[in-house]
C-alpha positions in Angstrom: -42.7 -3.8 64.1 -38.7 -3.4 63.6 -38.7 0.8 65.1 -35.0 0.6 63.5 -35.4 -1.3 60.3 -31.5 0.0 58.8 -28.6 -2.1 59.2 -26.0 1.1 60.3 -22.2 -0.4 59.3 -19.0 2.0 60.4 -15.5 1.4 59.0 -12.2 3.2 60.4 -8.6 3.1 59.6 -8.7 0.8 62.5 -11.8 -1.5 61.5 -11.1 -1.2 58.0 -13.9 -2.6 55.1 -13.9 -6.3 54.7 -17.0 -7.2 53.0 -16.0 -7.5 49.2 -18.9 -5.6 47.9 -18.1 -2.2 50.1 -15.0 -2.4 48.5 -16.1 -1.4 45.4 -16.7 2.5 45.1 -16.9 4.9 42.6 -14.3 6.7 44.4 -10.6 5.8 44.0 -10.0 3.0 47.0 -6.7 5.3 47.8 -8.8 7.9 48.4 -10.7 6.6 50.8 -8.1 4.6 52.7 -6.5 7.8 53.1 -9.5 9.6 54.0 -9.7 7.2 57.0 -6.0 7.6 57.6 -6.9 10.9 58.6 -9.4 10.4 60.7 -12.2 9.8 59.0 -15.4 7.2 59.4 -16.9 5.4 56.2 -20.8 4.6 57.3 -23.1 2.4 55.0 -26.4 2.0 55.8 -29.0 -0.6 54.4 -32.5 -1.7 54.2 -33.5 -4.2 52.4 -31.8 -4.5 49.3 -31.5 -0.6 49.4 -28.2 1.4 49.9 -26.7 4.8 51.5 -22.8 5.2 52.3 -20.8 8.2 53.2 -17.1 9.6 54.6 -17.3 11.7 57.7 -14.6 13.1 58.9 -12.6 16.1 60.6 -11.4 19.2 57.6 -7.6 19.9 57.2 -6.5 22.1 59.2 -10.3 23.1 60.5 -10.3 20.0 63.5 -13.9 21.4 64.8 -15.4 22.0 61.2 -16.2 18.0 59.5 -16.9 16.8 56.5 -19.7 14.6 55.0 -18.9 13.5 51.3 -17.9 10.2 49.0 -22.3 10.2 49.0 -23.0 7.1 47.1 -26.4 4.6 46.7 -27.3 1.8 45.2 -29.3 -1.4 45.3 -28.1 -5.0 45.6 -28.4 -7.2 43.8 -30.1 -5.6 40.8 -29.0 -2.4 40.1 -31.4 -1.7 37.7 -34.1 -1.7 40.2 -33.0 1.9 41.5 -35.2 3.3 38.2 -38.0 2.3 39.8 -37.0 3.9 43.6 -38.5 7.3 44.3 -37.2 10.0 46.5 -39.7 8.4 49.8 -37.9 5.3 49.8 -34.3 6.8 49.9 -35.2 9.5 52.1 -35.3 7.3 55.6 -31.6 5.9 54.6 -30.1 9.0 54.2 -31.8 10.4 57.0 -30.2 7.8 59.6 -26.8 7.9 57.3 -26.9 11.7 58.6 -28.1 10.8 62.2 -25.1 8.6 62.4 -22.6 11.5 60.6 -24.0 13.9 63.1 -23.5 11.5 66.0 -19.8 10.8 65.3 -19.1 14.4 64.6 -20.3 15.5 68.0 -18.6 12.9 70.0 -15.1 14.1 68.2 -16.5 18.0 69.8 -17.2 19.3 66.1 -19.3 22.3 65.8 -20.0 22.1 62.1 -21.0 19.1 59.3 -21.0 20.7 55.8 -22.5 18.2 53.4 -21.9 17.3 50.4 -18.6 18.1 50.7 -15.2 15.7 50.0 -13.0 17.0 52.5 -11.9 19.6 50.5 -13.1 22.1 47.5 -10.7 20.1 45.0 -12.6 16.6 45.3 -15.9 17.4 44.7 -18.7 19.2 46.5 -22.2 20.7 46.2 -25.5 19.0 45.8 -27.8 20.0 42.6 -30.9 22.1 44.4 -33.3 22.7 40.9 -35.6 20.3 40.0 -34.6 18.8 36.3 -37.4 19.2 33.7 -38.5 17.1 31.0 -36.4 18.9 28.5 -33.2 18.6 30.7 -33.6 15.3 33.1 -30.0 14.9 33.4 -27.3 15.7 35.1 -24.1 17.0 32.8 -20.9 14.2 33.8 -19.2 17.4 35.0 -21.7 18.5 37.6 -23.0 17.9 41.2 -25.7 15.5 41.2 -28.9 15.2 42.7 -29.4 12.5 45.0 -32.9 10.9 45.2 -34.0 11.7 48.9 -31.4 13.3 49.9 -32.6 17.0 50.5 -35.4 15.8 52.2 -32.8 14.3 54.4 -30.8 17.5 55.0 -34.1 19.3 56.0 -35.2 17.2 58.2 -31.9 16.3 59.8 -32.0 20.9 60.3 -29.1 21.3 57.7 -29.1 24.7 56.7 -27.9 26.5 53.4 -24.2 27.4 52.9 -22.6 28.9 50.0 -24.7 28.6 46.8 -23.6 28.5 43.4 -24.7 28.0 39.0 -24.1 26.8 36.0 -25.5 28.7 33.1 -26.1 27.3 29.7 -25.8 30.6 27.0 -26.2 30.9 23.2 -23.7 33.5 21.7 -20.3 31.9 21.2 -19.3 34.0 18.7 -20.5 37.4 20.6 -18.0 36.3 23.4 -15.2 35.8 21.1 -16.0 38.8 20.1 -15.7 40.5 22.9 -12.7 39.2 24.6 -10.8 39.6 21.3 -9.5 43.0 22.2 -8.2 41.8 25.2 -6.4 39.3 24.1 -5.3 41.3 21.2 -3.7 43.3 23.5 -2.0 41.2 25.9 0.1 39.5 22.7 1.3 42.9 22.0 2.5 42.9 25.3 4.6 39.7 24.9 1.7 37.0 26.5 1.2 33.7 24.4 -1.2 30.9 24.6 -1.0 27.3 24.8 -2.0 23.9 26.3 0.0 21.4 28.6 0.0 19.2 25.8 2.2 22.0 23.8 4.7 21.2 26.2 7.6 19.7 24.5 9.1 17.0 27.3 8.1 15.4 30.5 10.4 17.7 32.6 9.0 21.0 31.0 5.0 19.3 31.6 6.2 18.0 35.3 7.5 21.8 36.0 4.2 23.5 34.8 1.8 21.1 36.4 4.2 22.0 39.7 3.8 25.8 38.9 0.0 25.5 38.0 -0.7 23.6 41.4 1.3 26.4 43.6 -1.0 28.7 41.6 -4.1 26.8 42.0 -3.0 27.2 46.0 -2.9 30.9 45.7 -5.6 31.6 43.8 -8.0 29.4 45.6 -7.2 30.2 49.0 -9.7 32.3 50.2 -12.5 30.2 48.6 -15.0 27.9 50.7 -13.7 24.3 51.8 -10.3 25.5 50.5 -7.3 23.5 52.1 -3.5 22.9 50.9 -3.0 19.7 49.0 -0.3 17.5 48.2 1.4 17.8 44.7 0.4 14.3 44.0 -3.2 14.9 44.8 -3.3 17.8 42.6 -2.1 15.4 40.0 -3.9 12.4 40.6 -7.4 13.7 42.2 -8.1 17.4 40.3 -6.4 17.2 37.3 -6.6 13.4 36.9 -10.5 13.6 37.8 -11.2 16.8 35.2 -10.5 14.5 32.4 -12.6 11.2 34.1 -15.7 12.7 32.5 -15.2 11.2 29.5 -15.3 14.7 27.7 -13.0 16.4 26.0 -11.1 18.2 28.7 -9.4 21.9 27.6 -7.0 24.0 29.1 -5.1 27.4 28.2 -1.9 28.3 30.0 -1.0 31.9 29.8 2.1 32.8 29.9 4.5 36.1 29.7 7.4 37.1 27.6 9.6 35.3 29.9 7.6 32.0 30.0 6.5 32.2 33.4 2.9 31.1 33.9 0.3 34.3 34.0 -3.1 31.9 34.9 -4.6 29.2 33.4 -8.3 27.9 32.5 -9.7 24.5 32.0 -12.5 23.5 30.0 -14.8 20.7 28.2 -16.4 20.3 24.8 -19.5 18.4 25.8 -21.5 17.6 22.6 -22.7 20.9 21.4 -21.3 22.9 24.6 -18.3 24.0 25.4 -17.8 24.1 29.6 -15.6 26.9 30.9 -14.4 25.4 34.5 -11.9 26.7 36.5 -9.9 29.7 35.7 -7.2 31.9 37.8 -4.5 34.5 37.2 -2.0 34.7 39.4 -1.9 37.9 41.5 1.0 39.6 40.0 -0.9 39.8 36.1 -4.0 40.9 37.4 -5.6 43.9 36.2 -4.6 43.8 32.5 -7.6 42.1 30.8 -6.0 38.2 31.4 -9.2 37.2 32.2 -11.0 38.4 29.5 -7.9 37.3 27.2 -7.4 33.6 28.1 -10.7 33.1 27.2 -10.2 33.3 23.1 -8.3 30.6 22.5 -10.8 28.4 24.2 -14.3 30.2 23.0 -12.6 30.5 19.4 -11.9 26.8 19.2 -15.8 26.0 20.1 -17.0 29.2 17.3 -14.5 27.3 14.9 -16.5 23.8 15.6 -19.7 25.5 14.7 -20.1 25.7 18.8 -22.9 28.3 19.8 -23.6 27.6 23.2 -21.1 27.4 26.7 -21.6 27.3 29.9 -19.8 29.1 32.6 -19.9 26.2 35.4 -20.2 26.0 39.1 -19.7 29.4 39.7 -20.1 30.3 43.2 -23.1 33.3 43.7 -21.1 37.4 43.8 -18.1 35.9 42.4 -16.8 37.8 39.8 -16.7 34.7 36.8 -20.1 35.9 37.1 -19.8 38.6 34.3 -19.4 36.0 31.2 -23.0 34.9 31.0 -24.5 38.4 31.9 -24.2 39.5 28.3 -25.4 36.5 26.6 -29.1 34.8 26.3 -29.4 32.2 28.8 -30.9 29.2 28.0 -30.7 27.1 31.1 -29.6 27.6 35.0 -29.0 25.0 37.5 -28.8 25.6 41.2 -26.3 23.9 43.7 -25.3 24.7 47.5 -23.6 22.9 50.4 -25.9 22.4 53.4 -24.3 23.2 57.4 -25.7 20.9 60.0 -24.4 21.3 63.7 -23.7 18.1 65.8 -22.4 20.2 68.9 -25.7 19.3 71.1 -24.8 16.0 70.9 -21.9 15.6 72.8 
């Protein structure tokens, strides 16, 4: 018998793919061209008509710290068949996919693999850790998914946990409009008003507050995990462009003050009878006047006005302080994520 029955493929900027079916990804091809341009390593493995590929590859600025991510699986040639492929057959692929990530990390003198992870926090991350249930078998567009096999993998490759984070579904929608209301009462009687990109009137004034809400995004994000600076056109194409890829109905509020300088923004989804609160931040100089209890109206109101009763507060990462919106509401379901740390530096 075959003691290595995988078929372990590697592709660099150098060796680049040339098999027309590795060319097809559900990531943007740019993407990962330029993810080899900076030194990454695309690895596919195979057995049988059975599928595992991945990006490895060296963090910005963090040379000794790597990245596994892009985590994608299929079948050839039927991908239907994967229906019928439980967690024991995928495991052994993604085990060796993580061998081989491990491998190439510790030959470039790394000291750290963090997996899932897409380079950076703005292009994904985080692997679903709950088990779904009958009642919710699926994983929302929005969300990390669960890979079949894959944690096994991570354990038995020694990954250990990382940072942890939620989504929580809540029923109440009306009883958080109701209590953010003061607070945004408030900040228009200081002069703060309310409005999406979309209310912006021509392409320069849109192109000048996407500008301003990616230097904020860089400020405010900063000092979270897998942070790293990004280019303006990545902001554009990648985060922004890949909120609204969902198919949902992406939201966003921009506050702004008397003077029409941007306060903090938040971006949303309506997903069927849910509304998704995503990503909010205000900018260091309006903090401590109730903006984040404010900017929420506009949003929450809009989903009380659709006959909305439930939202979720989305990804949140465990102690943060986004915590507080679902801690006053009934919580109806709770999903678990994480990024897993493996260490390659024995294998040098």
């Amino acid at each position: 018998m075959n003691p290595n029955p995988f078929k372990t493929s590697t592709f660099t900027a150098s060796r680049p793919v040339l098999e027309g079916r590795w060319t097809q990804s559900q990531f943007p091809q740019q993407m990962i061209s330029d993810l080899l341009a900076r030194g990454g390593t695309l690895i596919i493995v195979e057995q049988g008509p059975l599928w595992v590929r991945a990006v490895v590859g060296p963090r910005p600025l963090l040379a000794q710290d790597w990245y596994c991510g892009l985590l994608e699986f299929g079948s050839e040639p039927d991908a239907n068949s994967l229906h019928n492929v439980g967690d024991s057959l995928w495991s052994p692929l993604w085990t060796a996919l993580l061998q081989e990530a491990l491998n190439i990390a510790g030959l470039a003198t790394a000291t750290s693999l963090t997996a899932p992870l897409n380079e950076s926090s703005w292009f994904g991350y985080r692997v679903r850790l709950d088990e779904p249930t009958l009642e919710d078998s699926l994983n929302y567009p929005w969300e990390p998914r669960r890979y079949p096999g894959l944690m096994d993998s991570l354990n038995n490759c020694e990954f250990s946990l990382g940072e942890r984070y939620r989504s929580v579904g809540s029923t109440g929608l009306g009883a958080l409009v109701e209590r953010v209301k003061p607070a945004y009462v408030e900040s228009l009687s200081k002069g703060f008003i309310y409005q999406s990109l979309d209310d912006f009137k021509t392409e320069a004034q849109k192109l000048e507050a996407l500008k301003t809400l990616w230097s904020l995004c860089h400020r405010a994000f900063q000092k979270a995990p897998y942070f790293a600076p990004i280019t303006f056109g990545d902001f554009s194409t990648y985060y922004l462009g890949g909120i609204g890829r969902n198919n949902l109905k992406s939201l966003n509020t921009i506050c702004l003050d008397a003077h029409h300088t941007i306060a903090g923004f938040l971006f949303g989804y309506l997903d069927d009878q849910e509304l998704v609160l995503k990503s909010m931040a205000i900018d260091k100089p309006f903090q401590g006047q109730h903006l984040g209890d404010a900017i929420l109206y506009p949003m929450a109101s809009l989903g009380q006005g659709l006959g909305i009763d439930r939202f979720v507060s989305a990804l949140v990462l465990q102690g943060n302080r986004s915590e507080f919106v679902f801690r006053k509401n009934t919580t109806v379901w709770e999903h678990q994520y994480a990024v897993l740390v493996g260490k390659p530096s024995d294998r040098h």
